[in-house]
C-alpha positions as CSV (number, residue, x, y, z in Angstrom):
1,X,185.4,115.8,80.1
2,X,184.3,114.9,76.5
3,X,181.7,117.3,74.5
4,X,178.5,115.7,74.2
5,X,176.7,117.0,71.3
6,X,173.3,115.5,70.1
7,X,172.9,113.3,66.7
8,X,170.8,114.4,64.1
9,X,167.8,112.1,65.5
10,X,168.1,113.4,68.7
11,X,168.2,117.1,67.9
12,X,165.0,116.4,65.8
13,X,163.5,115.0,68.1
14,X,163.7,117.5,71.4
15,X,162.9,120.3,68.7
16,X,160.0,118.6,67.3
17,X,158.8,115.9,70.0
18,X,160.1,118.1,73.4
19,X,162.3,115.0,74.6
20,X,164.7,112.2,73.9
21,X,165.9,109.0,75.3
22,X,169.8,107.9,75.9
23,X,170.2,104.2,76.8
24,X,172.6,103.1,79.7
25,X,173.8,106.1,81.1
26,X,174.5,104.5,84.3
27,X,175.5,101.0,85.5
28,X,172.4,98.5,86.8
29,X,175.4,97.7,89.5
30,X,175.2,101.4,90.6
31,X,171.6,101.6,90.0
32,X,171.2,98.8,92.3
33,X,173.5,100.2,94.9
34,X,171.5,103.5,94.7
35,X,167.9,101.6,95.1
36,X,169.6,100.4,97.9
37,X,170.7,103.8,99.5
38,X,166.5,105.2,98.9
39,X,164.8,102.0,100.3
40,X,167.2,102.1,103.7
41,X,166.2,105.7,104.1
42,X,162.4,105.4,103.7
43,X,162.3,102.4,105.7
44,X,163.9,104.8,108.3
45,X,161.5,105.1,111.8
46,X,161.8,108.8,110.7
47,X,163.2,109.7,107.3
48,X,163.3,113.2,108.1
49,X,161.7,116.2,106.2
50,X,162.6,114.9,102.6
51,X,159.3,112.5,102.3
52,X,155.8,113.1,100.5
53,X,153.4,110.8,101.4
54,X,151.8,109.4,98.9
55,X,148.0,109.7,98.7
56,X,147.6,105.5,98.7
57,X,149.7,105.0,101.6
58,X,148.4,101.7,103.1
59,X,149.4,102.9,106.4
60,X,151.5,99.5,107.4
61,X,154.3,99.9,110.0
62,X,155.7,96.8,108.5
63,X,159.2,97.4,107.0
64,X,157.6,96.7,103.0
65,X,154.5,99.0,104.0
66,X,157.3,102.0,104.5
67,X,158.4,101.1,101.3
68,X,155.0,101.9,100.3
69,X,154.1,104.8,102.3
70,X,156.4,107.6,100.3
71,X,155.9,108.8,97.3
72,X,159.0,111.0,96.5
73,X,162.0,112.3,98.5
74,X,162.6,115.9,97.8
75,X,165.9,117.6,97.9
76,X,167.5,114.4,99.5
77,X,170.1,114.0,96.8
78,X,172.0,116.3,98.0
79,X,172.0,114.8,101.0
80,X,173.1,111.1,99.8
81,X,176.9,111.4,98.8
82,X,176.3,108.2,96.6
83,X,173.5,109.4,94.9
84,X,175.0,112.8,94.1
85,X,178.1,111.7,92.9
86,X,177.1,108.9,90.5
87,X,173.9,111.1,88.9
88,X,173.8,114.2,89.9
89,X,177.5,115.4,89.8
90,X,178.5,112.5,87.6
91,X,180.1,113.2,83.9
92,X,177.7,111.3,82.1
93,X,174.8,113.7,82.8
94,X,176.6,117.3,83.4
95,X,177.7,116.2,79.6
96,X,174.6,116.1,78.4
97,X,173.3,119.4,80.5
98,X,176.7,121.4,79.2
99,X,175.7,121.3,75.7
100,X,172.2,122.9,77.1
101,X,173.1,125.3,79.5
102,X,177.3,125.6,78.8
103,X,180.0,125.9,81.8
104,X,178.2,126.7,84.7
105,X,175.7,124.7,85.7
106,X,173.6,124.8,88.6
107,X,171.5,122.3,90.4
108,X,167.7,124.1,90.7
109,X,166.3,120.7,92.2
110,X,166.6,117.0,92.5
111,X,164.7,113.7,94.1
112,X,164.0,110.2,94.2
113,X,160.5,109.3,92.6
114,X,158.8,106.5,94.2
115,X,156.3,104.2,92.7
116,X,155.5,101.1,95.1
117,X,153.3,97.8,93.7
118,X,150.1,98.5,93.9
119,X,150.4,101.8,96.0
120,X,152.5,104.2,93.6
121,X,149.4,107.0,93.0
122,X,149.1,108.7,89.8
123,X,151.1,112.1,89.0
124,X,148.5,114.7,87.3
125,X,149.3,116.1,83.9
126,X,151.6,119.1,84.4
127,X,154.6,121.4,82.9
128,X,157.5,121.4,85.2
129,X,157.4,125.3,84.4
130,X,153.8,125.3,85.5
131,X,154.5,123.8,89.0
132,X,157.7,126.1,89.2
133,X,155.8,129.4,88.6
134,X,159.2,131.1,87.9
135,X,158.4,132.4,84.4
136,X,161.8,129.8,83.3
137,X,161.5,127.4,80.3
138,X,165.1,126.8,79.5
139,X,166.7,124.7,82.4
140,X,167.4,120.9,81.8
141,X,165.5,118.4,83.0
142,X,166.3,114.6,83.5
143,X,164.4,111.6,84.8
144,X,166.4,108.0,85.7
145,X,165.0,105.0,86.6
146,X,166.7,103.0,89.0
147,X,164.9,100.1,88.0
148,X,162.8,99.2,84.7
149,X,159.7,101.9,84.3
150,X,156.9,99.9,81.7
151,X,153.7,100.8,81.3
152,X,152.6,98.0,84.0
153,X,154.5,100.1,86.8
154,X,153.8,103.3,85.5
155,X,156.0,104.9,83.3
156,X,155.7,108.6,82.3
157,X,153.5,109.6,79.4
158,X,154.2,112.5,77.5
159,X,152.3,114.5,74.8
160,X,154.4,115.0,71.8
161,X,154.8,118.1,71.1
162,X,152.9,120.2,73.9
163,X,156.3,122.1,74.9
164,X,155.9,124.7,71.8
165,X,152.8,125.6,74.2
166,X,152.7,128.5,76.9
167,X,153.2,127.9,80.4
168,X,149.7,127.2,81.2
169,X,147.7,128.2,84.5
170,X,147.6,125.1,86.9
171,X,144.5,124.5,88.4
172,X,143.6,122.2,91.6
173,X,140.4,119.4,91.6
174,X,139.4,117.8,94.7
175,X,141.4,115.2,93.9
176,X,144.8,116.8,93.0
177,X,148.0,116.2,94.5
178,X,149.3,119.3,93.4
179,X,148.6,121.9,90.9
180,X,147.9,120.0,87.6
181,X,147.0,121.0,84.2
182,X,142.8,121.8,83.4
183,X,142.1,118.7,82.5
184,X,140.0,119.7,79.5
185,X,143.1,121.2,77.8
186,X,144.7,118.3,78.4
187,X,141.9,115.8,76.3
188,X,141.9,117.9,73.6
189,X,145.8,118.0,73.1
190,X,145.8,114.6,73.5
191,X,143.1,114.1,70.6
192,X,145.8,116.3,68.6
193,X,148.8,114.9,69.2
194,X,148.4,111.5,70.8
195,X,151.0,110.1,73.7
196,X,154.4,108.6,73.8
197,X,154.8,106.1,76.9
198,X,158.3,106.3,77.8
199,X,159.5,103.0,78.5
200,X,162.6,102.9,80.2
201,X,165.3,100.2,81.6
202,X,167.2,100.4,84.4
203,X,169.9,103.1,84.1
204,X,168.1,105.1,80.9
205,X,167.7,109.0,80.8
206,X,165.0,111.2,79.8
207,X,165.7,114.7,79.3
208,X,162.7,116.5,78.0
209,X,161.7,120.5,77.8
210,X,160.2,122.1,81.1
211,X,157.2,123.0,79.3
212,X,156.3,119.6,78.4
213,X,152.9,118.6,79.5
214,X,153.2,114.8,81.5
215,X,152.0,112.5,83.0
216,X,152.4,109.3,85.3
217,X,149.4,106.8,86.1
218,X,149.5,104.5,89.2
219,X,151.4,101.5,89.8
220,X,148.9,98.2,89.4
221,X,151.3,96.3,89.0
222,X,154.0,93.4,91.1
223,X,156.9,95.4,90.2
224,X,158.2,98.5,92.0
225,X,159.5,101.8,90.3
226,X,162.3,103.6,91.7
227,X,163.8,106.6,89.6
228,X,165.7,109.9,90.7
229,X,165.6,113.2,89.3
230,X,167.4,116.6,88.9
231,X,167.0,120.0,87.2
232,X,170.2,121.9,86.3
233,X,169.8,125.4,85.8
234,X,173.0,128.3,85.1
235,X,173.7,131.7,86.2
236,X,172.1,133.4,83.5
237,X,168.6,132.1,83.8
238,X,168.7,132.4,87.2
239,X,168.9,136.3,86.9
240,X,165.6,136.4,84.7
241,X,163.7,133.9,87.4
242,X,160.2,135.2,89.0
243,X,160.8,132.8,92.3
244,X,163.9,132.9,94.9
245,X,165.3,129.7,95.6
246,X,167.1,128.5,98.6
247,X,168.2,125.2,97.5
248,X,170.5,125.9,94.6
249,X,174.1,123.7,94.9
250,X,177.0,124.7,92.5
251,X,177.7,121.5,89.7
252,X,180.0,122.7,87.5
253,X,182.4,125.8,87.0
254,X,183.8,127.0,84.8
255,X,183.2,123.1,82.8
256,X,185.0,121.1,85.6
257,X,183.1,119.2,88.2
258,X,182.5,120.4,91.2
259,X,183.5,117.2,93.9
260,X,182.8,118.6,96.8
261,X,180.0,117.5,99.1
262,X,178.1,118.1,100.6
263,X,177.9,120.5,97.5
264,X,178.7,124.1,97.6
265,X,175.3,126.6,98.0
266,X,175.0,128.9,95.7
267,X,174.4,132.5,97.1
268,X,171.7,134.2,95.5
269,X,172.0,137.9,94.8
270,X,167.8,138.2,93.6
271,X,165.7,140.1,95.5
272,X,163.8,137.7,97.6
273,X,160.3,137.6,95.3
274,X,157.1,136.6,97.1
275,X,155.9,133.4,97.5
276,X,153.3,132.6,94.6
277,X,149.5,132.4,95.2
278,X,147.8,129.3,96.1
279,X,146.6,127.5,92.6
280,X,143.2,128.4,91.9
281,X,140.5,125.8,92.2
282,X,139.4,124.1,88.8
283,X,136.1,125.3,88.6
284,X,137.2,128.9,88.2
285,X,139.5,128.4,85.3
């Protein structure tokens, strides 16, 4: 395997910015054949224990209204052999994660981000970090779509900048989804430092630093967004985490690729940490 190694542009930019884009890091044939693989698993009668639903859900038992229904598949990549080979455990990305994290490289946690027409609900303004509660800033994060992501459909929006921040205290409204950043903090560093949409076509990578505050807004428009996801970790962060994980999957030892599937778990020797505390409600923060 070839070392990647950024270009002077890019290594600006994650230092200054907290991201970067690569164009065409993976076929639109094997983008389609992987849209494919997501959209016969949702339309599933039961698709199993990997689904969200998502908060818009037009509750339709038609086979388009289960496309619609699901907002994300969790952990399910390492459940899809074509998925995991062609992304996750493919050479163009563990490339680009080796020059981050070096020989051994760890999956922490992948899935398949779905954004219907007209039903794909908003994703708060967070920090990867901040959801995690694990105390980790350094592992590499990575974002494909599987089909174009505009601003029409939905695209992430990013704050320049706002991973040289803590990891900030997520907070929940009535409204949340999940824990989210107080949304005060989040006006004002926007006044500061503005927002990048990230406008991506099919088969384009984002990789961006876990403490970078983003953002998705829902879908309004005709066109669907399918993307899928991952977060390598290594060994050595591992041992500083806060959080036990069960769902860590070897990627790479040693730098070769690791083929088998479904992948190999990786045993943790941590002690088993507790379980975080819910997120406290917004009006206390």
């Amino acid at each position: 395997m070839m070392r990647w190694t950024p270009n002077a542009d890019q290594r600006t930019q994650y230092e200054t910015q907290g991201y970067f884009i690569l164009r065409n890091l993976i076929s639109k044939d094997v983008a389609a054949q992987l849209r494919g693989v997501i959209r016969n698993h949702i339309m599933l009668p039961d698709p199993g224990k990997f689904v969200d639903i998502d908060p818009m859900d037009p509750m339709d038992d038609s086979p388009q209204g289960r496309i619609a229904r699901y907002r994300k598949l969790s952990n399910f990549c390492v459940q899809s052999p074509l998925i995991w080979h062609n992304v996750h455990a493919a050479p163009a990305v563990l490339n680009i994660a080796r020059y981050f994290l070096g020989d051994d490289i760890i999956m922490k946690y992948n899935s398949c981000f779905l954004k219907p027409s007209h039903t794909g609900s908003a994703t708060p303004w967070h920090q990867d970090n901040g959801l995690w509660r694990d105390g980790e800033t350094e592992p590499f994060n990575f974002w494909i779509p599987l089909e174009p992501a505009t601003r029409e459909n939905g695209c992430m929006q990013f704050i320049p900048s706002s991973h040289k921040t803590e990891i900030v205290e997520h907070v929940l409204y009535p409204d949340s989804i999940h824990g989210e950043l107080p949304r005060e903090a989040v006006q004002e560093m926007i006044e500061k430092h503005g927002i990048h949409h990230i406008e991506l076509d099919t088969g384009d990578v984002v990789i961006w630093h876990s403490s970078m505050w983003h953002y998705s807004p829902p879908n309004t428009s005709e066109k669907s967004r399918i993307a899928v996801a991952g977060v390598y970790t290594n060994p050595e962060i591992v041992k500083t985490s806060q959080r036990f994980w069960h769902n860590f999957r070897w990627v790479m030892k040693d730098g070769e690729v690791c083929t088998q599937f479904p992948p190999e778990v990786v045993p943790m020797e941590n002690e088993p940490s507790k379980k975080p505390k819910p997120f406290p409600s917004a009006k206390d923060y």
